[in-house]
N, C-alpha and C positions, 0 to 999 in steps of 0.2 A: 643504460650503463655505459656503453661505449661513447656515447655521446657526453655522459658526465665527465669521463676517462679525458676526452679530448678536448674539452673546455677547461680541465686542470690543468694538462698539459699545458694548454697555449696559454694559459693564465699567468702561471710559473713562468713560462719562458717570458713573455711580454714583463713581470714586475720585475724579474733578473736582469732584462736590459734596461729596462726605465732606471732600476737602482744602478746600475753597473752606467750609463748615461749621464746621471745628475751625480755620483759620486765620481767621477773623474773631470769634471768639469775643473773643478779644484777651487770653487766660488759659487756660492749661493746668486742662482740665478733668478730662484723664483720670489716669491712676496710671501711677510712670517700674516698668519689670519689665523681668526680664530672663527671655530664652525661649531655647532650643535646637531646633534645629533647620534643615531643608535649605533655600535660596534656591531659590524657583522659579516660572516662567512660570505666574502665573495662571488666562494664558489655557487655554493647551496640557493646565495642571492641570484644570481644568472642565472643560474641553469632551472632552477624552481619559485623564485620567486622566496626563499624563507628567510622570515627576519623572528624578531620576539626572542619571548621568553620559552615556546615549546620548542626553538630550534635550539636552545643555547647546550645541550650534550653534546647535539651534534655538530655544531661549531669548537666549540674545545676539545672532538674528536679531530676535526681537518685542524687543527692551530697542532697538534701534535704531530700529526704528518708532514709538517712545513708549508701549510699554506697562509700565507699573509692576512691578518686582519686588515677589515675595512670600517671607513665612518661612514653611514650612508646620514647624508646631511636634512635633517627635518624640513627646513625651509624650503629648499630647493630639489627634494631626490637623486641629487648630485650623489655620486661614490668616489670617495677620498680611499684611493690605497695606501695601507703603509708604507712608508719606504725608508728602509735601513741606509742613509747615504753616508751613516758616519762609522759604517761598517759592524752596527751594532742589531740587534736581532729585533725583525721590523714589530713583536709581539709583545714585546716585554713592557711597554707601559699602557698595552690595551689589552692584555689576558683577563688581566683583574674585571674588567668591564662588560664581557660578552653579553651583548642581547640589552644593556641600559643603555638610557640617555646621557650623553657624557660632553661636555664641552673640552676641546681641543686647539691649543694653541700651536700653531707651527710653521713651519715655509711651504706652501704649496710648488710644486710642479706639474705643468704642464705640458702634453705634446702630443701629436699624430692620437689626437680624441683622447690620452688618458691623462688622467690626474690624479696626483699622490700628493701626501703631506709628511712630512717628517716632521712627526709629534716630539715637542718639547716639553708641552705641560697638559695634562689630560687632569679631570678632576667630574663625580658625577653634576649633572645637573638637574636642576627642580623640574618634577612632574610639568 
């Protein structure tokens, strides 16, 4: 539990600067791509490894505590965080989504190992 507690923690703090970093830049620094792959709790992803359809309660329970959706990218197991750069709420076009496959158009950023995408166009995708 403590150990779940402290991976929020630094989870939270790491996407607030990432966001707070690429939103003061005042210029798209990174590249717009598009990726496939599943919506899912960050958290729940690190710390245990849960993706699917049996985690998605539990994921739309942390999306309500304010933890950030992620893509975790099919191709590659890459994790694309959300990031709110346009000061808009990093959930709102991947709530509807938890636990599908969903194709994602957006600007990626990257830095010091992490990488986020600020979603433009989300829409599901074919089995």
């Amino acid at each position: 539990m403590k150990t779940t507690t402290l991976l929020l923690l630094f989870g939270l703090a790491t996407i607030v600067g990432v966001g707070a970093w690429a939103q003061h830049a005042h210029q798209e620094t990174g590249r717009e791509t598009t990726i496939v792959g599943e919506v899912i709790d960050p958290v729940c992803y690190l710390s245990h490894g849960s993706t699917g359809k049996a985690h998605r309660r539990c994921a739309e329970y942390c999306v309500q505590q304010g933890i950030p959706l992620a893509i975790l990218e099919e191709k590659t197991g890459r994790v694309y965080l959300s990031l709110p750069v346009d000061h808009s709420n990093p959930n709102a076009k991947l709530r509807d989504f938890i636990a599908e496959k969903v194709k994602v158009t957006g600007t990626v950023y990257s830095k010091g190992g992490l990488t986020g995408i600020h979603v433009k166009r989300v829409e599901r995708a074919s089995a």
